[in-house]
Backbone atoms as SQL, in Angstrom:
CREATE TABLE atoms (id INTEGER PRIMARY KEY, chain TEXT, resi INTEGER, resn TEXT, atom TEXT, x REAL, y REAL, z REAL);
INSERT INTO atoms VALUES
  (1, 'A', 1, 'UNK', 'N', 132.654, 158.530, 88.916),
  (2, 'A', 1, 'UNK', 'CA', 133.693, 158.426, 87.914),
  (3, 'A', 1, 'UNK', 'C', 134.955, 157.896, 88.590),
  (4, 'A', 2, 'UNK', 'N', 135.660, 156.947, 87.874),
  (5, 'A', 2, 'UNK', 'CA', 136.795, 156.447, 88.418),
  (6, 'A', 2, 'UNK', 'C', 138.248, 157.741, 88.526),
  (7, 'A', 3, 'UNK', 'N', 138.536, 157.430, 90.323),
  (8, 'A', 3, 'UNK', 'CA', 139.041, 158.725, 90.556),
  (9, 'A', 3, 'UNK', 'C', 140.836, 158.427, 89.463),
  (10, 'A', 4, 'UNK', 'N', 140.791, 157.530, 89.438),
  (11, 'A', 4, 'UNK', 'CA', 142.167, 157.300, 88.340),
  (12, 'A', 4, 'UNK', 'C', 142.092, 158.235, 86.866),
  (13, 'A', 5, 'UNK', 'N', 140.834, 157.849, 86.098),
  (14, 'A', 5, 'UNK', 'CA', 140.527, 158.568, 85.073),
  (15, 'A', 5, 'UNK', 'C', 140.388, 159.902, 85.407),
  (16, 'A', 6, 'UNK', 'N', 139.691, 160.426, 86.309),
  (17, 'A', 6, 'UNK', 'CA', 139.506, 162.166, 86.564),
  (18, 'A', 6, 'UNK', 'C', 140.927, 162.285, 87.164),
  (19, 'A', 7, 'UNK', 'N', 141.332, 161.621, 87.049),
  (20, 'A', 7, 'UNK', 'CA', 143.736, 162.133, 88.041),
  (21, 'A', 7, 'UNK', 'C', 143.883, 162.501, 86.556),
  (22, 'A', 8, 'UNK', 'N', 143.258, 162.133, 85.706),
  (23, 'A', 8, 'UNK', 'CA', 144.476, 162.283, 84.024),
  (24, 'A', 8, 'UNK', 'C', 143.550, 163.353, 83.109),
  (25, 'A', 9, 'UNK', 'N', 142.230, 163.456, 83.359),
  (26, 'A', 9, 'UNK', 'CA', 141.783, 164.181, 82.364),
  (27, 'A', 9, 'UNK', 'C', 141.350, 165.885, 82.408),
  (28, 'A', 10, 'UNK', 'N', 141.770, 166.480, 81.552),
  (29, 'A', 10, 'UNK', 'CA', 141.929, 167.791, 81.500),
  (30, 'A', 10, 'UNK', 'C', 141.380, 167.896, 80.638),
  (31, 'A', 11, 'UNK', 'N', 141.381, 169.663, 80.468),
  (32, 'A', 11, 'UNK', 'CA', 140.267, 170.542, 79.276),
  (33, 'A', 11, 'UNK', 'C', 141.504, 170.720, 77.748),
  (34, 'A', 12, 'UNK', 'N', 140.960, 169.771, 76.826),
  (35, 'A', 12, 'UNK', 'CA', 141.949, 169.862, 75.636),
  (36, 'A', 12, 'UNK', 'C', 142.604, 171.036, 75.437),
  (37, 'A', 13, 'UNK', 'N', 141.669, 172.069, 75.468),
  (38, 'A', 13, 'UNK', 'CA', 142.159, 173.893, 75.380),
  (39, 'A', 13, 'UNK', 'C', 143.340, 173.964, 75.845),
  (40, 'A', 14, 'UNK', 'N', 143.034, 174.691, 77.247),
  (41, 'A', 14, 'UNK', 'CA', 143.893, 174.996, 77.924),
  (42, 'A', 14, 'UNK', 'C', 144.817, 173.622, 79.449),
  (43, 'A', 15, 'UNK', 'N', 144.346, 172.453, 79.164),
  (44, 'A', 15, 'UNK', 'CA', 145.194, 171.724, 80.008),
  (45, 'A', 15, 'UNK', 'C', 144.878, 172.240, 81.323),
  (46, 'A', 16, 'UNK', 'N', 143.564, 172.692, 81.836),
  (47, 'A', 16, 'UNK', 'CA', 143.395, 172.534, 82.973),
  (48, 'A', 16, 'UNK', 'C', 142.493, 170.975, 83.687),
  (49, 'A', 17, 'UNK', 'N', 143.006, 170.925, 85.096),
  (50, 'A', 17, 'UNK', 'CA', 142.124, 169.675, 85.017),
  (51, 'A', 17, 'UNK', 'C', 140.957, 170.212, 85.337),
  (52, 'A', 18, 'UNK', 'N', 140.254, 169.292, 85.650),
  (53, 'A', 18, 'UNK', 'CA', 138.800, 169.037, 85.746),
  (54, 'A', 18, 'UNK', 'C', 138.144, 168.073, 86.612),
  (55, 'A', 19, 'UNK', 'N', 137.013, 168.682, 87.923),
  (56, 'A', 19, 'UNK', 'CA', 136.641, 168.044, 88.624),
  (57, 'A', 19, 'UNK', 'C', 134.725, 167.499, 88.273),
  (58, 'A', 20, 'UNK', 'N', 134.349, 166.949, 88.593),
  (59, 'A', 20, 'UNK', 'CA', 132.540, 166.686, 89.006),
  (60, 'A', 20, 'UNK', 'C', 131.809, 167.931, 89.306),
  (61, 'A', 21, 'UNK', 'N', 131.096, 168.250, 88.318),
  (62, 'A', 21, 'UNK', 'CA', 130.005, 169.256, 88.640),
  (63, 'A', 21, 'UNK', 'C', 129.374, 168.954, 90.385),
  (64, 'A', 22, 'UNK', 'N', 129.348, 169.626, 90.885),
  (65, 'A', 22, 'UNK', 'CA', 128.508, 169.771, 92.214),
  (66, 'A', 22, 'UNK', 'C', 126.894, 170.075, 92.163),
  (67, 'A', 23, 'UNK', 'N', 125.893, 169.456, 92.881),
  (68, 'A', 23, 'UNK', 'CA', 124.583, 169.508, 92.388),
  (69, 'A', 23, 'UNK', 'C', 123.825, 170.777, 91.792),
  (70, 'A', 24, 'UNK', 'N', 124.990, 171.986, 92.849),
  (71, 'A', 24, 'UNK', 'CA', 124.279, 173.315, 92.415),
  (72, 'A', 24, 'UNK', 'C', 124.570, 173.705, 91.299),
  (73, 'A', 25, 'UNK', 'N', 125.959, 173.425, 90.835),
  (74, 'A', 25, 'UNK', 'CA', 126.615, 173.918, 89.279),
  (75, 'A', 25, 'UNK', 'C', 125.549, 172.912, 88.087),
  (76, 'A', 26, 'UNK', 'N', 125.321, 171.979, 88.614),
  (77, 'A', 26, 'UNK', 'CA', 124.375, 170.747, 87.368),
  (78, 'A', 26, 'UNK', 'C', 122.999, 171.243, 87.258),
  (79, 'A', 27, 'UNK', 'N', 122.480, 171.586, 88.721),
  (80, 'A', 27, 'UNK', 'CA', 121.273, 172.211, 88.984),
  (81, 'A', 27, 'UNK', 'C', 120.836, 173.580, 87.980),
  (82, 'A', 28, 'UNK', 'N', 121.927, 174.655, 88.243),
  (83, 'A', 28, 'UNK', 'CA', 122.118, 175.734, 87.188),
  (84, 'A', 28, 'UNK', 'C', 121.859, 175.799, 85.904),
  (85, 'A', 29, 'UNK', 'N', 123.417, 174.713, 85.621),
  (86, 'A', 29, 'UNK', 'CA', 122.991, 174.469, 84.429),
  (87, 'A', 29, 'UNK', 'C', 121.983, 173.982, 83.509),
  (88, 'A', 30, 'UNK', 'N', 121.193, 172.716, 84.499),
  (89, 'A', 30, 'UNK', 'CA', 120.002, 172.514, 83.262),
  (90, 'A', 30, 'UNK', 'C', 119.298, 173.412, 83.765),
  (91, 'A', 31, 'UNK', 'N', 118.762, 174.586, 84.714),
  (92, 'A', 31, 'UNK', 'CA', 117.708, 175.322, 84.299),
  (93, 'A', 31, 'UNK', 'C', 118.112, 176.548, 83.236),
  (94, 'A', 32, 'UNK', 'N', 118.843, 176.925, 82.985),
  (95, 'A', 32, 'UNK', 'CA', 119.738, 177.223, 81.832),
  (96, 'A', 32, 'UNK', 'C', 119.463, 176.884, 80.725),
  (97, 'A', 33, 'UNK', 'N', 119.778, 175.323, 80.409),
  (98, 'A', 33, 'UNK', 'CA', 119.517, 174.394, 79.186),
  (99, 'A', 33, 'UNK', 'C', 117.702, 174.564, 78.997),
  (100, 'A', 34, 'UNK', 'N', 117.071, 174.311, 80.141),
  (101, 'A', 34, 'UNK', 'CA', 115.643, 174.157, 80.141),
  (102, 'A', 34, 'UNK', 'C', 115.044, 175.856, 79.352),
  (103, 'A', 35, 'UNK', 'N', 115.204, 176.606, 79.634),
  (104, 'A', 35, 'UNK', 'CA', 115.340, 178.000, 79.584),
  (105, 'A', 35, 'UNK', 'C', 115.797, 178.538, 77.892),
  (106, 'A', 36, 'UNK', 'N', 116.452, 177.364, 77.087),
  (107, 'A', 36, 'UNK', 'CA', 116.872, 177.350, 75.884),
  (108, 'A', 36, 'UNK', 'C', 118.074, 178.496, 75.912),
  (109, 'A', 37, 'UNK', 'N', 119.146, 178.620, 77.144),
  (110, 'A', 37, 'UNK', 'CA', 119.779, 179.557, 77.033),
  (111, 'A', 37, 'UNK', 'C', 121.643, 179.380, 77.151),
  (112, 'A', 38, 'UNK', 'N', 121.181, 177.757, 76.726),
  (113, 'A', 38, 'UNK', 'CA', 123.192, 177.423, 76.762),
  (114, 'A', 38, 'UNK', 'C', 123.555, 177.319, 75.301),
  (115, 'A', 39, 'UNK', 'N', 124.698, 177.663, 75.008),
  (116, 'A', 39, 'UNK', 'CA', 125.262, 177.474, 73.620),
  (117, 'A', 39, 'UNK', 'C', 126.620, 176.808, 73.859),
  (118, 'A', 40, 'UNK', 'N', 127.093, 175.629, 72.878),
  (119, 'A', 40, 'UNK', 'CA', 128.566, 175.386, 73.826),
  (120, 'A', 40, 'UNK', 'C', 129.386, 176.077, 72.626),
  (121, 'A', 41, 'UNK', 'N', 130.830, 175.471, 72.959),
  (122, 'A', 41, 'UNK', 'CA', 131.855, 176.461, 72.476),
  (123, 'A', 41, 'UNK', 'C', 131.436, 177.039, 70.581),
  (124, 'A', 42, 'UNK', 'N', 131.030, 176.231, 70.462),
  (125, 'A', 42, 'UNK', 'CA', 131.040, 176.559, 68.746),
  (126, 'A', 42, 'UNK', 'C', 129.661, 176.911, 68.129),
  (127, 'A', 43, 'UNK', 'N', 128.593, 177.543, 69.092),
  (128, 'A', 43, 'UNK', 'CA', 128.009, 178.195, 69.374),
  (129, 'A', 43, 'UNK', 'C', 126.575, 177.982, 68.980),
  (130, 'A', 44, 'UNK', 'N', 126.500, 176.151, 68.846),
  (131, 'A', 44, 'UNK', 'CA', 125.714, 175.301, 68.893),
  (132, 'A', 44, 'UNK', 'C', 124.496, 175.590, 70.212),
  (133, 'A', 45, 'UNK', 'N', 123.326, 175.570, 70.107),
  (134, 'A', 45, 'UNK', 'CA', 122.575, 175.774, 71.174),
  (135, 'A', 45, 'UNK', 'C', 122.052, 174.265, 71.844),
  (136, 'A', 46, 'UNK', 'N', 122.841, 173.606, 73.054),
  (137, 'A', 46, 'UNK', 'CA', 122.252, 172.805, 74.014),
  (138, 'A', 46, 'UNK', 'C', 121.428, 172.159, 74.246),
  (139, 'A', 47, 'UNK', 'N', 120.697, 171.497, 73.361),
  (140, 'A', 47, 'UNK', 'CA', 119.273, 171.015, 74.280),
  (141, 'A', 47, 'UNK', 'C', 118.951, 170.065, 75.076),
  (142, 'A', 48, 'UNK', 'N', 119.613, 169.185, 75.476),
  (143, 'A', 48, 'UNK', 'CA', 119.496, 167.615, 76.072),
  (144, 'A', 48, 'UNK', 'C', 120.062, 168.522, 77.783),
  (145, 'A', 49, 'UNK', 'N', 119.291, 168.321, 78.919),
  (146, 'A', 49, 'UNK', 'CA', 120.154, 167.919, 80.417),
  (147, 'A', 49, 'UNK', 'C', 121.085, 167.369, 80.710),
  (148, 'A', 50, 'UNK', 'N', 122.011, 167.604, 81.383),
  (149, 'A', 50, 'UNK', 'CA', 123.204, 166.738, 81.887),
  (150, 'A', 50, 'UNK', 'C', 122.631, 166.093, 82.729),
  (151, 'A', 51, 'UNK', 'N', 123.072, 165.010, 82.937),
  (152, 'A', 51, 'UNK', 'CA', 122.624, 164.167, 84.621),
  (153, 'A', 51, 'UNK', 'C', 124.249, 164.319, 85.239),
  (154, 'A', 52, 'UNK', 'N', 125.286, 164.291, 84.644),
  (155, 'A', 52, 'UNK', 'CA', 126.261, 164.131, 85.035),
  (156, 'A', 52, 'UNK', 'C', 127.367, 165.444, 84.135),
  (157, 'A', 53, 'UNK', 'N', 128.709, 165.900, 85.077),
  (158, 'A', 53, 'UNK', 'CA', 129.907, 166.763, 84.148),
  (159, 'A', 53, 'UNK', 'C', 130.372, 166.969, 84.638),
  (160, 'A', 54, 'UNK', 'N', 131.709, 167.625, 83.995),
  (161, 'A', 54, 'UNK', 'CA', 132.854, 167.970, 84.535),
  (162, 'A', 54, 'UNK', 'C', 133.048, 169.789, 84.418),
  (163, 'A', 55, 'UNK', 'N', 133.906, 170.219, 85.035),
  (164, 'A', 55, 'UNK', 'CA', 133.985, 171.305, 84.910),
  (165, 'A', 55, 'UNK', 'C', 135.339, 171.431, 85.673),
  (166, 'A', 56, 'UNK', 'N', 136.316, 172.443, 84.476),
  (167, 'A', 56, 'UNK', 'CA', 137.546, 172.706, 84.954),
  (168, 'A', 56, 'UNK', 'C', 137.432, 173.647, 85.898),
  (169, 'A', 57, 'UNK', 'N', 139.007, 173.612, 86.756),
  (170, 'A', 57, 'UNK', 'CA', 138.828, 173.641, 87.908),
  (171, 'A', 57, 'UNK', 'C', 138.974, 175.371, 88.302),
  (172, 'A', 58, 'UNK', 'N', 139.310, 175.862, 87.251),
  (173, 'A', 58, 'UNK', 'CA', 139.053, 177.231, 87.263),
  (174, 'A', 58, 'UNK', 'C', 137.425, 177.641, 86.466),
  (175, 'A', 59, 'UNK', 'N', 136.649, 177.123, 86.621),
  (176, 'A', 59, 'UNK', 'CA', 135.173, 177.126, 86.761),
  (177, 'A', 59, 'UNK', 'C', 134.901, 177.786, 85.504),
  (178, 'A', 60, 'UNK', 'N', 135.655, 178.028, 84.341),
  (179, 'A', 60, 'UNK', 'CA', 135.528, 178.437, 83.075),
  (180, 'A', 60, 'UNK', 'C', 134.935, 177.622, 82.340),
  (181, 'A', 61, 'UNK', 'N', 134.778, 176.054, 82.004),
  (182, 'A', 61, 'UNK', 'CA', 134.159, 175.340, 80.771),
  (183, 'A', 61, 'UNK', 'C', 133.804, 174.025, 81.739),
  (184, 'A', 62, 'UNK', 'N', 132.346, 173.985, 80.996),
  (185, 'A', 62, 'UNK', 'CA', 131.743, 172.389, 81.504),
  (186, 'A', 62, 'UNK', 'C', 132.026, 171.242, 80.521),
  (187, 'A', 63, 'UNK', 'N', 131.876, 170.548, 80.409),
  (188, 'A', 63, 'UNK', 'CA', 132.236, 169.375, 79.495),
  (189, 'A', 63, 'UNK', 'C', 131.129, 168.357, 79.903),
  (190, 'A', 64, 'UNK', 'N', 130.020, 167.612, 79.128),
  (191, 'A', 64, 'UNK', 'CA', 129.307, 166.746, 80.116),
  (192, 'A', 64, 'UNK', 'C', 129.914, 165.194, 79.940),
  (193, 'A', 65, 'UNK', 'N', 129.095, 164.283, 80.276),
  (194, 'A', 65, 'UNK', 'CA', 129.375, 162.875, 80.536),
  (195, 'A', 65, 'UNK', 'C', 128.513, 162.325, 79.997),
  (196, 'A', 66, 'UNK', 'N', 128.438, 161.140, 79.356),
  (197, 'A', 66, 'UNK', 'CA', 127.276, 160.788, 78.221),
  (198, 'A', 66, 'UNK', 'C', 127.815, 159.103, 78.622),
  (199, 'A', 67, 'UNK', 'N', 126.374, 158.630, 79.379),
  (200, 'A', 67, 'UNK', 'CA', 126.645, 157.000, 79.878),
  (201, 'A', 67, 'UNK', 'C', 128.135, 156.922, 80.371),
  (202, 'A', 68, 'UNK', 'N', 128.617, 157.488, 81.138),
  (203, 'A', 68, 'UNK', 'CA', 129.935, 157.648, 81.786),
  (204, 'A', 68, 'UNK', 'C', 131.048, 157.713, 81.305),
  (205, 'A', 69, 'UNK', 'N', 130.726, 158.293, 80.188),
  (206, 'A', 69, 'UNK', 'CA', 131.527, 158.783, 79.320),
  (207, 'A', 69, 'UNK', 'C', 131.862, 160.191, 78.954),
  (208, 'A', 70, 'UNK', 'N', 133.613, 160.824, 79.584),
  (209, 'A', 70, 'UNK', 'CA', 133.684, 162.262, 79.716),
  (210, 'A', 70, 'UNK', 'C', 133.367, 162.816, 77.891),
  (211, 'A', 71, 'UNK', 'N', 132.909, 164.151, 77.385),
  (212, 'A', 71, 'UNK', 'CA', 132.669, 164.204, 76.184),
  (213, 'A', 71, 'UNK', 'C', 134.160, 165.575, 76.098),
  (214, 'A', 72, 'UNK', 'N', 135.315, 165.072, 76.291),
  (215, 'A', 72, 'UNK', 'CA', 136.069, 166.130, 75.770),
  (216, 'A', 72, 'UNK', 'C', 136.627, 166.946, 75.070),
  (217, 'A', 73, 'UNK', 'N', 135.518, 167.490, 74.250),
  (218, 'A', 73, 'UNK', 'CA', 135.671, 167.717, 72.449),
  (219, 'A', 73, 'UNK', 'C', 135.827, 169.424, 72.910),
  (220, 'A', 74, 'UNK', 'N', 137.026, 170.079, 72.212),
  (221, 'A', 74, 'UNK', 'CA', 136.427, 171.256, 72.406),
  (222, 'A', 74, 'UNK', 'C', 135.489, 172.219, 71.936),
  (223, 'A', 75, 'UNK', 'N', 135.052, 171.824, 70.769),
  (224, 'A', 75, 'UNK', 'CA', 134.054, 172.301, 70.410),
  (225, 'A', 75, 'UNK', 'C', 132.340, 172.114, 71.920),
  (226, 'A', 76, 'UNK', 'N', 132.471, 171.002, 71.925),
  (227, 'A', 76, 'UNK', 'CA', 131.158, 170.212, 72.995),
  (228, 'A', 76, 'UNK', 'C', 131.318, 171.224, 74.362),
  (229, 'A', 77, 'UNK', 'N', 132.284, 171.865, 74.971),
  (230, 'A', 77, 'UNK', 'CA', 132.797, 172.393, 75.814),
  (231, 'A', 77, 'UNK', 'C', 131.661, 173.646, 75.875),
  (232, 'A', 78, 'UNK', 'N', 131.050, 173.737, 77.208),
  (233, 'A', 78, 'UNK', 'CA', 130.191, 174.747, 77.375),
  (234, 'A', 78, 'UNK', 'C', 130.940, 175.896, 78.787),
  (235, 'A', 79, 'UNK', 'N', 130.713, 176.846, 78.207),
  (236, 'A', 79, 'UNK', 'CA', 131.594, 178.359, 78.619),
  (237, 'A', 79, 'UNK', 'C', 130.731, 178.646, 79.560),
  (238, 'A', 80, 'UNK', 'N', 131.241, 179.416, 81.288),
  (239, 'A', 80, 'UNK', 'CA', 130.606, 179.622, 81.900),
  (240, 'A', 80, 'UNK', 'C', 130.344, 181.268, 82.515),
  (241, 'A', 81, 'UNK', 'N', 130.797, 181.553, 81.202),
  (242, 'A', 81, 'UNK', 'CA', 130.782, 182.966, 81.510),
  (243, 'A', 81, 'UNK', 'C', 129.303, 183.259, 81.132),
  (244, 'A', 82, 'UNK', 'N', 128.301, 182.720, 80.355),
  (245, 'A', 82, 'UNK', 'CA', 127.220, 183.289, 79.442),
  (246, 'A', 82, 'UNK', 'C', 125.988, 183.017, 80.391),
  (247, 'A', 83, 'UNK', 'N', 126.733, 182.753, 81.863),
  (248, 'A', 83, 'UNK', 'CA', 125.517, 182.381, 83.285),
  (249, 'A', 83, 'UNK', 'C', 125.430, 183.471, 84.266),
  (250, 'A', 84, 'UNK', 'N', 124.604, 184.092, 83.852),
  (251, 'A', 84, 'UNK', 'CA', 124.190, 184.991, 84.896),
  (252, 'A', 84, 'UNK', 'C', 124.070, 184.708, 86.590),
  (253, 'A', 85, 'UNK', 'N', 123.760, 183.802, 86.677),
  (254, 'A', 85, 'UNK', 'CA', 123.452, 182.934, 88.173),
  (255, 'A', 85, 'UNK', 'C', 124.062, 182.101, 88.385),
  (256, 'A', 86, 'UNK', 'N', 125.172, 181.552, 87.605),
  (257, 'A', 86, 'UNK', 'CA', 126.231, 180.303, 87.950),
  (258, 'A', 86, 'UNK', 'C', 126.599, 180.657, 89.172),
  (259, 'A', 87, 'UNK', 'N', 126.632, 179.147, 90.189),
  (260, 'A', 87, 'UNK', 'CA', 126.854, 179.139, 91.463),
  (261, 'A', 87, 'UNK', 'C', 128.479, 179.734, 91.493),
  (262, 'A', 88, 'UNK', 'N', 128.338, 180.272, 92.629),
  (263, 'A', 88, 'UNK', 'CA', 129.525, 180.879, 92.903),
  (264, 'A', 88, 'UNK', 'C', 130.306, 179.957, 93.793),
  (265, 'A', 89, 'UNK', 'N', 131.989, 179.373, 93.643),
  (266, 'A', 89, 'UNK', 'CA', 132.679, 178.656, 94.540),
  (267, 'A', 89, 'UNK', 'C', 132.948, 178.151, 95.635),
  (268, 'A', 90, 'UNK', 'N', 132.380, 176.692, 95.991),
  (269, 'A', 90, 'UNK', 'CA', 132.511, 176.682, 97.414),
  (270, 'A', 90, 'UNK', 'C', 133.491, 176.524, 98.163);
């Protein structure tokens, strides 16, 4: 992702920014998704893999990327509290 665009884009909510999922946080998450066990904010249940996302930088909401395209809707916004095994901060 162009590091210019990730300098400007934040979580509509709360205006935090937002960095690149790391393989273990993407990893997580689709076995999660695979598992039929993500819902995003509006409590829609998940079904497609990310290949790619963002996630603010206080590790609260994922947001994915769709053909390199950030999806910053807050509704689309998936909560990372509802992960039992979400990687913990490196």
């Amino acid at each position: 992702m162009d590091k210019r665009l990730l300098d400007i884009l934040c979580c509509p909510v709360s205006k935090t920014p937002v960095r690149p999922l790391n393989a273990s946080e993407l990893n997580a998450l689709n076995r999660a998704i695979d598992d039929g066990q993500v819902l995003n904010v509006a409590g829609g249940s998940v079904q497609n893999r990310l290949s790619e996302g963002l996630i603010t930088v206080d590790r609260k909401v994922i947001y994915r990327i769709e053909d390199g395209i950030p999806v910053m809707l807050p509704e689309e916004g998936i909560g990372t509290t509802q992960f039992t095994d979400f990687p913990a901060a490196a």
